[in-house]
N, C-alpha and C positions, 0 to 999 in steps of 0.2 A: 593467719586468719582462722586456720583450722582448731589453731589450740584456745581461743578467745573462746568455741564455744563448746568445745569438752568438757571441762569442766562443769559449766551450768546442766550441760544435757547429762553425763553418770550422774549427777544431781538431782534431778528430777526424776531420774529410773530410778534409785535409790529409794527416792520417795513414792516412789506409786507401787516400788516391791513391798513395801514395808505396811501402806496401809493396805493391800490386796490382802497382803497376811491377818491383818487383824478383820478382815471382812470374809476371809472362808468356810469353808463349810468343814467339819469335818464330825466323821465315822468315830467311834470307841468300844470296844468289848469292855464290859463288866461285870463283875459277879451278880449286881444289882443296879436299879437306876432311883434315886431316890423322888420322890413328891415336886420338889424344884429343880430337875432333870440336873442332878450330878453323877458324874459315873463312883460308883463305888468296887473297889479291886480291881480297879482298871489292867488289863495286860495283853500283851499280843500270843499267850501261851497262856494255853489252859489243861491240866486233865483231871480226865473224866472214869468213869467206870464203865469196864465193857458192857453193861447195858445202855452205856449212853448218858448224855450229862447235857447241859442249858448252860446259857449265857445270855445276856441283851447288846446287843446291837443297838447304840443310843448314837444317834444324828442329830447335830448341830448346823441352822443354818441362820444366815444374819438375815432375809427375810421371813414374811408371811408365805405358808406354802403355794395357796393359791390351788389346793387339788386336794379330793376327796379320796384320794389312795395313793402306794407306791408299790414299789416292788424291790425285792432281793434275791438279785442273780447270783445264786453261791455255784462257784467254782472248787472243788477237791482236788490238790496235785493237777492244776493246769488243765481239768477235761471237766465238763459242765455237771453238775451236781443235781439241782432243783432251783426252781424258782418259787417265791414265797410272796403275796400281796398282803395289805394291810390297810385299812380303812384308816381314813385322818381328816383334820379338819382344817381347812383353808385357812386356818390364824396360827397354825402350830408352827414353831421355830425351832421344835426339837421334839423328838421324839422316839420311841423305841421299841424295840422287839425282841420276844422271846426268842432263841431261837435252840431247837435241838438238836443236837450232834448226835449222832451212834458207829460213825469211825473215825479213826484217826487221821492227821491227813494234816497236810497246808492249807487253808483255804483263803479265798479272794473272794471278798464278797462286795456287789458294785450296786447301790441303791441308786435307781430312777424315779422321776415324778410321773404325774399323768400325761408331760406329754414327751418322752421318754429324754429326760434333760439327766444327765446323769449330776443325782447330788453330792454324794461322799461314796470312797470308797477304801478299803483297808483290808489287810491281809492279818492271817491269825495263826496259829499251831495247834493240834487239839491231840493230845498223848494219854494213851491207856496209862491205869496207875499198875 
């Protein structure tokens, strides 16, 4: 009896793994983000010059935002860094931000909405040249 319904149920998990993926949210560093939010140089490793160097943080998400700001908790090597906010419009489905570096470092960076829902979140490398 057990096995009659194994197979339908990895079945169905299967199937709800597969469209949760195509409905996610996700994070990207970029050299740039284009006019119809593409990431352009996309990479998890960036460097920069010891005065410091930018990248955008571009957020993809499969609704309307539904909040006029968010925030970005940047983490360095594991110990809290700054946090950064960013005005936005309640129909945006993507979106992004400048952001500047001036050391080097791992970082983990975890973007929330207004009502602190975490959206996307993604880690990067940032190396002196």
């Amino acid at each position: 009896m057990f096995k009659k319904f194994l197979i339908p149920a990895l079945f169905a998990i299967m199937i709800l793994a597969f469209s949760n993926s195509l409905y996610s949210q996700s994070m990207s560093f970029c050299e740039s983000v284009s006019t119809s939010g593409n990431c352009n140089g996309s990479s998890s490793v960036f460097t920069i010059s010891s005065n410091g160097g930018y990248l955008d943080v571009l957020i993809n998400i499969p609704y309307d935002l539904n909040c006029r700001s968010v925030r970005y908790e940047i983490y360095r090597n594991g110990d809290y860094d700054n946090t950064i906010y960013q005005d936005t419009q309640t129909n945006w489905q993507w979106f992004y931000k400048e952001i500047t570096f001036y050391k080097s470092g791992t970082y983990a960076i975890y973007c929330y909405d207004c009502n602190d829902y975490l959206l996307a979140s993604g880690s990067l490398t940032i190396q002196f040249r």
